[in-house]
N, C-alpha and C positions, 0 to 999 in steps of 0.2 A: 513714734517713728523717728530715726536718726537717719537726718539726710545733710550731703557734704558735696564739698566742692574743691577740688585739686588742681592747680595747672602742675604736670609732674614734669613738663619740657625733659622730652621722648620716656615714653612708658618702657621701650626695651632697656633704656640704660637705665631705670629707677624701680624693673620688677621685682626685684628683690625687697626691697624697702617698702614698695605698693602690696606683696602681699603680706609682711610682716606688719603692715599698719592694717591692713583691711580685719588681718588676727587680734588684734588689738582694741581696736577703735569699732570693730562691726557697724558700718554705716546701713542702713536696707538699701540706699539709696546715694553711689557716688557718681560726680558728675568730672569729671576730664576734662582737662585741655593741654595743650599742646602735646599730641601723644609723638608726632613724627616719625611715624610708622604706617606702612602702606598694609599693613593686618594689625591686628591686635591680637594678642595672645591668651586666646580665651579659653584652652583648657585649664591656662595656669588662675584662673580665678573660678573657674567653675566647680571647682574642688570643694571652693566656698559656699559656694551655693547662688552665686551669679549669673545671670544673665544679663549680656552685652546685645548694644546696639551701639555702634558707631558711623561715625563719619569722617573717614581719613582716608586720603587718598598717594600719601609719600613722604616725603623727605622733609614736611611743613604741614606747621598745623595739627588739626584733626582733632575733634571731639569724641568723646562718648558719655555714654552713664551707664552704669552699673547697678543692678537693682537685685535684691533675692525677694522683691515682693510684687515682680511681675513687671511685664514690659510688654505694652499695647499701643496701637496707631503712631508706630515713628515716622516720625517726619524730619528728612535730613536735610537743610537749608531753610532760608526764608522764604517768605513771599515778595516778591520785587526783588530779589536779591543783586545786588548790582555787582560787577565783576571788578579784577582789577592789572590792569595792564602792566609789567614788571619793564623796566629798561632794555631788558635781555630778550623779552619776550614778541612774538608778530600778532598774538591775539588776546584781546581780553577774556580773562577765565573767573569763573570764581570759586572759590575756594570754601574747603572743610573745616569751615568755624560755627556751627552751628547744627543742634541736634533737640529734637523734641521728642518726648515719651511719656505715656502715662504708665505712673507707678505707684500700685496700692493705693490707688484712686487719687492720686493726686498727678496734675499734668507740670510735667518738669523740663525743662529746655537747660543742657547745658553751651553756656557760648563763647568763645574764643573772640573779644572786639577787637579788630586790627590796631596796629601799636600808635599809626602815626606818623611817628620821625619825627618831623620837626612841622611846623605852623604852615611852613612855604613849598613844605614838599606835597606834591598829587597822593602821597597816600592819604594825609591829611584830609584832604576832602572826599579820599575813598571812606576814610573811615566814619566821615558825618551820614553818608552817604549807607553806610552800611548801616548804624544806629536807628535811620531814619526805617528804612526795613523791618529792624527788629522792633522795631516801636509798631508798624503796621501791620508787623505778625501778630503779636500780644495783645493787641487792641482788636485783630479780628477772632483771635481765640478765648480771650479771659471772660466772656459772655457765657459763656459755654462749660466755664470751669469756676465752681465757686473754692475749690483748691488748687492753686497755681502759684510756680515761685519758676524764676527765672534766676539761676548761679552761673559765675566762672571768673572769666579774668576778664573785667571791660576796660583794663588799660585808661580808666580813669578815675582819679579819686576825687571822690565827690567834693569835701571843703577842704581848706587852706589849713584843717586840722588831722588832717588822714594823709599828710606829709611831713618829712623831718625837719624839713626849714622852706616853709615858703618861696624865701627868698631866693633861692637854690636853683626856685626851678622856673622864674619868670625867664619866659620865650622860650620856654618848650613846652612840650606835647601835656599831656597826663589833666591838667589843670586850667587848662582856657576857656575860658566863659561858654563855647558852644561846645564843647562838650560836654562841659555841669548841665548846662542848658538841657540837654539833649538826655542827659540822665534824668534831670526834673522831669521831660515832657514825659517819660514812660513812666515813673512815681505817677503824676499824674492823670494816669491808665485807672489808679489804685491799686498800686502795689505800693508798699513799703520797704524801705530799707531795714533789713535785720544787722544790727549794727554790733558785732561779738565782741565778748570780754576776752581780755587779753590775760594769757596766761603768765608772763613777767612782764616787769616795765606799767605803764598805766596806758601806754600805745596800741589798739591793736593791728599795730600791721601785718602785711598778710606776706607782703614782696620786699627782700633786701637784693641791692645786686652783690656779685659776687666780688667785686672790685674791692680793694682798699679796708678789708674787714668789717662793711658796712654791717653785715648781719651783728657780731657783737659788741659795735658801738650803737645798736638797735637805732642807725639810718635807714627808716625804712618805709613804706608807703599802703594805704591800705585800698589796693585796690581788684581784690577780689571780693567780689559782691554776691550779697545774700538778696534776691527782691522776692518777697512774697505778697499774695493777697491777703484782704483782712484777716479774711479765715483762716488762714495758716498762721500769718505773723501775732494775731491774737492768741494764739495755740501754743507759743513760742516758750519753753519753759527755763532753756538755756542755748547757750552759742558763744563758741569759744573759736579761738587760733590755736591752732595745735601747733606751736612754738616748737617742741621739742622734733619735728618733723622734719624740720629743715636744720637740725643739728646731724654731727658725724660726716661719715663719707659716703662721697657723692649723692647729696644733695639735690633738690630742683631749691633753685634760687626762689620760691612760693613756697607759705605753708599752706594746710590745709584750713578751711574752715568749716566748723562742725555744727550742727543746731539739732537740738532735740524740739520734736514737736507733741504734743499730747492729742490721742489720737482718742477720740469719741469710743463709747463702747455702747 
């Protein structure tokens, strides 16, 4: 089973690219984020052999996964999902950053982790805030699932080595102790980190921004995550960045991340 994980940041401006990679690459199983679309365009992948379940509701945001080997019990948000109050906004809401599905027997959550901003800013502790959730999802579902893997963009990388220069980035977001923290507590679920081989470079980052040619001075950050259970991550036979993804035009500033799993017969 080949299952992946994409932030394409908006699926209508990158359809082209997303089915010309899905022809390519044939995932059974893609997981989404940031689509930015209040539908998803799913005759244009059904062609493939796709079935979609998403969770997107506008202009922001929004999950899905993609699967041609079946799609049972979704479940769209966390449990305790905490909301989040925008400056502009009169009430707290919360938002289409999370999506759960079982596929080909395996139960998969794709999750969009909020960005952050900065240490001092209230998204900040929306976003501990929201970890803490997905930690109490996973813990109340992984019992139940002895294959389970959790992918997307959690907007944090894990060590002071899945970024371009450390240095770069003390006092902001991506790297602060409670959020490694907080990445640890759900590893400590038992899942694992599936950590991919990078197609150039010896880096594998997954995110360059679009600023300043960071992508081909490979400034880049690796933090779209693979977390599987033993049983999966033991089953792990490759996992790579699909580098060439986020080359050409128009781009999502993410590559994809790919993992083949070996599937019992």
């Amino acid at each position: 089973m080949r299952i992946a994980t994409w932030n394409v940041n908006s699926v209508l401006a990158r359809l082209p690219r997303l089915i010309d990679w899905l022809g390519i690459v044939e995932p059974d199983v893609l997981c989404l984020q940031e689509l930015k679309a209040p539908e998803f365009p799913i005759d244009a992948v059904a062609d493939l052999g796709y079935e979609v379940a998403v969770h997107s509701t506008g202009r922001w945001n929004g999950v899905g996964i993609l699967s041609r080997v079946g799609i049972a019990d979704e479940r769209p948000g966390l449990l305790a999902e905490p909301g989040y109050l925008p400056e502009d906004a009169m009430l707290e809401a919360t938002e289409p950053r999370s999506i759960g599905a079982t596929c080909g027997g395996v139960r998969i959550w794709s999750v969009y982790v909020p960005n952050g901003r900065e240490p001092t800013h209230p998204h900040y502790q929306y976003k501990l805030q929201w970890l803490a959730a997905l930690r109490e999802t996973v813990a109340a579902e992984l019992p139940s699932y002895q294959r389970f893997a959790v992918l997307g963009d959690f907007n944090i990388a894990p060590t002071d080595a899945d970024v371009w220069d450390p240095q770069a980035f003390i006092g902001a977001t991506h790297v602060t102790g409670p959020e490694r923290d907080a990445l640890a507590s759900l590893r400590g679920l038992g899942l694992r980190d599936v950590v991919p081989r990078a197609i150039k470079y010896d880096t594998p980052y997954t995110y360059w921004d679009y600023r300043a040619g960071m992508f081909h001075k490979n400034l880049g950050m690796r933090i779209d995550l693979v977390y599987a259970s033993a049983a999966r991550a033991d089953a792990v036979s490759d996992a790579y960045v699909d580098r060439d993804a986020r080359k050409g035009k128009l781009p999502s500033d993410h590559a994809p991340v790919v993992v083949d799993v070996e599937v019992p017969t």
